[in-house]
N, C-alpha and C positions, 0 to 999 in steps of 0.2 A: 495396600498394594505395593508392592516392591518395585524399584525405579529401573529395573531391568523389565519386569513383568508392563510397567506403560510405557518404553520405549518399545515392546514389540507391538502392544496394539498402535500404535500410530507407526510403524513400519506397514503394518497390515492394513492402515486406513489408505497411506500413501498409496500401496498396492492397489485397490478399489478405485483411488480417484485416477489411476493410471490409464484406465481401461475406457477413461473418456475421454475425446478429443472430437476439435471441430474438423478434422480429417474423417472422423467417422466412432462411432462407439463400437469398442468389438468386447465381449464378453472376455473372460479369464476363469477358464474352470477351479483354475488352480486358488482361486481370490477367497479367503475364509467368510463364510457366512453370507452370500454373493445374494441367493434367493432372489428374492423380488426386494431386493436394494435395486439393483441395477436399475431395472425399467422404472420404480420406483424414481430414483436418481434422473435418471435422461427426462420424463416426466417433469420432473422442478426445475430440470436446468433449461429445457422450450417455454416453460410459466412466467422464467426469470423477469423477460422484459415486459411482462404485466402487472407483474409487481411492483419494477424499477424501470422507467421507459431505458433509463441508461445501460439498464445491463442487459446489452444484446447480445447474440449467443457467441460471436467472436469472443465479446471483452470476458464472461461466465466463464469459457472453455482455457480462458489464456490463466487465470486465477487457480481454474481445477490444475491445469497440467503445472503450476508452477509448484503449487504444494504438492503434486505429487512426484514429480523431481525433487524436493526438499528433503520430501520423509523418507528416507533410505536410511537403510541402517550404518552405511559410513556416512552421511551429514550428519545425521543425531548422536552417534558415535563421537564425532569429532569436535561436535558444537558442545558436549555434555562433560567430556574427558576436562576440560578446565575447570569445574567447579567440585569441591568438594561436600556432597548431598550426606546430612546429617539426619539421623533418625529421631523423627520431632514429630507431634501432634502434630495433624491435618489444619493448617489456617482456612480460615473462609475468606475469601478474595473477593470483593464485589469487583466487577468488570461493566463500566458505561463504554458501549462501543459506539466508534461510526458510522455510515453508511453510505459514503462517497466511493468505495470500488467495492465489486465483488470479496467476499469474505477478510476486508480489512483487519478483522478482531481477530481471525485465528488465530495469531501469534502468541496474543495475547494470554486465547485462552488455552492455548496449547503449553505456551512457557507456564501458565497455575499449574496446570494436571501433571505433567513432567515433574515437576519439582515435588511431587506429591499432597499438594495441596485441595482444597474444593474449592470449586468456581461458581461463583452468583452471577447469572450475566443478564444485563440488561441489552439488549440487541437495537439499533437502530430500528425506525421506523421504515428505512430505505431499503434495510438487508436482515429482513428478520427468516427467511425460511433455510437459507444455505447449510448456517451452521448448524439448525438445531437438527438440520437431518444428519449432519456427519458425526452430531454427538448419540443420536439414536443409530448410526451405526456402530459406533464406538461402546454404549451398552448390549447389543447383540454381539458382541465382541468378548464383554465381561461384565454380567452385570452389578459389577461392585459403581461401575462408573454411574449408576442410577442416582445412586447416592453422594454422589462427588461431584454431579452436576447439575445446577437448579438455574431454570429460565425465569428471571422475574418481571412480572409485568405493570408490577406497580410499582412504589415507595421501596428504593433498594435498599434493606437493611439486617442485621443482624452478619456484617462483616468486621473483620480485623485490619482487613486492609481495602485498598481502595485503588484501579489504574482506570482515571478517565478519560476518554477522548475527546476534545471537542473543538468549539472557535477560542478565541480571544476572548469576546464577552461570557460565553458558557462558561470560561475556565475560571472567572472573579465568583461564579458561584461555588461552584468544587471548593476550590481554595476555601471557600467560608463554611461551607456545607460538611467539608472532609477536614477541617484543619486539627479536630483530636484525633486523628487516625492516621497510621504511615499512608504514604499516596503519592501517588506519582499522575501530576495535571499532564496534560501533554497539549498546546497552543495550537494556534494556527502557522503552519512551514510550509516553504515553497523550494524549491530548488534551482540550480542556475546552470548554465553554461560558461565554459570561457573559452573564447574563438582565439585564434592568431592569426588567421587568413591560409595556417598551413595545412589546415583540415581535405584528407580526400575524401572523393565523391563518397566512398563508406563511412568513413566519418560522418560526416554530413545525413545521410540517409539514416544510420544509425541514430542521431541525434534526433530524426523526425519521430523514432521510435518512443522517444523519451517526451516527447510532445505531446504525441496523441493517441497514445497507450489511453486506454481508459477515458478516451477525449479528453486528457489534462485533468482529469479532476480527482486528483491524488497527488500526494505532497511530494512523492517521489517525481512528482510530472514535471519536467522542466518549463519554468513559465516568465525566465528571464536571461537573457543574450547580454554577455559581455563583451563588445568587442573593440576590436584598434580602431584608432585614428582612422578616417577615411576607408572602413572595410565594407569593400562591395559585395551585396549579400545574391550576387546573379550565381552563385555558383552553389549559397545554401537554397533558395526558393527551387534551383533546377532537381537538388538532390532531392527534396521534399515534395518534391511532385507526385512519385509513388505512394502519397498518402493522401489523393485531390479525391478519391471518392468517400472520403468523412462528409464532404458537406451536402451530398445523396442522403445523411441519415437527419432526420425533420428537426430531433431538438437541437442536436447541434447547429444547424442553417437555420435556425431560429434565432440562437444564442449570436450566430459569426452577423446576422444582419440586425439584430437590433444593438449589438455594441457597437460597430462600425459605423453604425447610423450617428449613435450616440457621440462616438469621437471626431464624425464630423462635422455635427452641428457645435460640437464644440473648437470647432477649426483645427482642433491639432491634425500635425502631417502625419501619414500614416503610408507604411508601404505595405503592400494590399497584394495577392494573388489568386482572387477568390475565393480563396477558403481558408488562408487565415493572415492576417493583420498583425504587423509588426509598427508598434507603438515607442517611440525612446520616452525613457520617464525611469524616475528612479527609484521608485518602489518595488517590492519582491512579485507582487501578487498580481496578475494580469488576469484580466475575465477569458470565461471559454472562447474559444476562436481567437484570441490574441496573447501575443509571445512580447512583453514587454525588454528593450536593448538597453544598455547604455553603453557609448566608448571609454575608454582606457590609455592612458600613457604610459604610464608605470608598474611593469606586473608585482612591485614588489609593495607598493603600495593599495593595487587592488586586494593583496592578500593580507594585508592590516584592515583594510575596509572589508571584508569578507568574515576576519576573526571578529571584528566587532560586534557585526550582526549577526555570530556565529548562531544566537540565538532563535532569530529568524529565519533559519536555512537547514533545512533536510539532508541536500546532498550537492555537491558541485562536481560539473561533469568537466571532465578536460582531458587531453593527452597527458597527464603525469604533470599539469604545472603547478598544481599543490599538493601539498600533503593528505592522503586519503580521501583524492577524489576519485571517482567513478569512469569508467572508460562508457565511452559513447555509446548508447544502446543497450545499458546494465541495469536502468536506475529502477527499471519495476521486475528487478530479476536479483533481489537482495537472498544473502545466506539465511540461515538460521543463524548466526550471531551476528546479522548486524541489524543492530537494534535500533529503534524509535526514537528520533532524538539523541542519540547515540547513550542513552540510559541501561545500563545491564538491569532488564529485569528479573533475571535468576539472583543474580546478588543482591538485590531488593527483597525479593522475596528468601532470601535463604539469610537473609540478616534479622528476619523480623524476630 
């Protein structure tokens, strides 16, 4: 399949997953091979949150519209113009995905097929139905892709290469399990903020964005506050207010009261606004319903302690005070080239 030929079906996907939204689903005559996808579609995306309590139809609807803003023929255009695509035998790519947001893994497997490769995918146990219906869209599309795409549900094997997702501990097995084969591990990342105190109210709001997108349980999710000396946070909890009906949804007010329980049987101080708990401690990784702080003297110094742990960090959100940070309210609204740990997987894969 020629690499013009799978940049228009996933133009044509984009177009399909266009036609849904939590504003309302409207048909698109115009949408190729539409049939009883559609209802089809709307169908799995109301099921979502019986399959995954998490993925209720807001966070499902916000995942469909992002990809299909993505796949347009100037992002894939413009994402694809930098690489030089060499005419090579089809690699088999095994793909172990996650299952912490809505359709995580399509990047993943969308960067295999693009690149003209075949994709083995192993799906989470959290988010196994999304994709495989948007790849049985994508064979009603052309079905050369029946062949180019295999769901496995057991022992993944018989790949060349290898991109898995997982925790910290999962990744010491990969590393052992995949170490004759190219592969790209991908750990456990969190992402941060850094405050000044000069943030407006959009600012700020915007930041909440990046909170509780996905109730925080993505790595793009902000789940750590850097700020000054003595920074009164009465002007962030005011902005973040417009996200106080999360703790109306059961697992999250599940999650916000038995952690909070948790930190204060352990006496730490904690500043509290019912639905979600701001914790200082200096770790990346904060539990659901709390947003771990710490203050700051020296921005030039927290940008050495940032580079250090560069490892441990997805994304940092700020007004422009470091290099290739994120503007407030971006971080679950990434391009097509920016990448996972900031890894090119098309040069990975076009190196093999």
């Amino acid at each position: 399949m020629l690499q013009n030929e799978l940049k228009n079906n996933f133009i044509a996907l984009g177009k399909f997953l266009k036609q849904f939204s939590l504003e309302g689903n409207k048909k698109d005559e115009t949408v190729k091979n539409e049939g009883s996808f559609f209802n089809d579609f709307e169908a799995l995306i109301n099921l979502s949150q019986s399959h995954n309590g998490w993925f209720t139809p807001e966070q499902v609807y916000f995942s469909i519209q992002s990809w299909a803003n993505a796949l347009t023929e100037e992002n894939l255009t413009q994402w694809l113009s930098s690489y030089d695509f060499k005419k090579t035998d089809p690699k088999k790519i095994g793909l172990i995905l996650a299952g912490n947001i809505p359709l995580v893994g399509f990047h993943d497997f969308l960067t295999v097929l693009i690149t003209g490769n075949d994709v083995l995918v192993k799906t989470s146990s959290n988010d196994q139905h999304l994709l495989k219906f948007l790849a049985q869209y994508l064979v009603s599309l052309d079905q050369r892709f029946s062949k180019k795409i295999t769901f496995v549900e057991g022992k993944l094997e018989g790949f060349d290469a290898v991109i898995a997702t997982g925790s910290n501990n999962t990744s010491r097995y990969f590393d052992y399990y995949f170490k004759n084969v190219p592969s790209i591990i991908r750990k456990n990342r969190n992402s941060v903020a850094i405050l000044t105190g000069n943030e407006t109210k959009e600012d700020l709001e915007d930041l909440g964005e990046d909170i509780f997108r996905y109730f925080g349980l993505g790595c793009r999710n902000v789940s750590k506050l850097f700020v000054p000396k003595n920074y009164d946070f009465k002007a962030f909890f005011e902005a973040i207010f417009k996200y106080k009906d999360v703790i109306f949804y059961e697992k999250y007010a599940n999650n916000y009261d038995y952690n909070k329980a948790v930190f204060l049987m352990s006496l730490y101080k904690l500043l509290d606004n019912e639905f979600l708990t701001l914790k200082e401690d200096e770790s990346y990784s904060s539990p659901i319903s709390s947003v771990f702080y710490e203050f700051y003297e020296d921005l030039e110094a927290l940008k050495l302690r940032l580079k250090a742990d560069e490892e441990q960090i997805q994304c940092i959100v700020s007004n422009h005070l470091v290099e290739n940070s994120i503007t407030f309210g971006q971080t679950q609204k990434p391009n097509l080239w920016d990448y996972a740990d900031n890894v090119d997987t098309i040069a990975f894969l076009n190196n093999l």
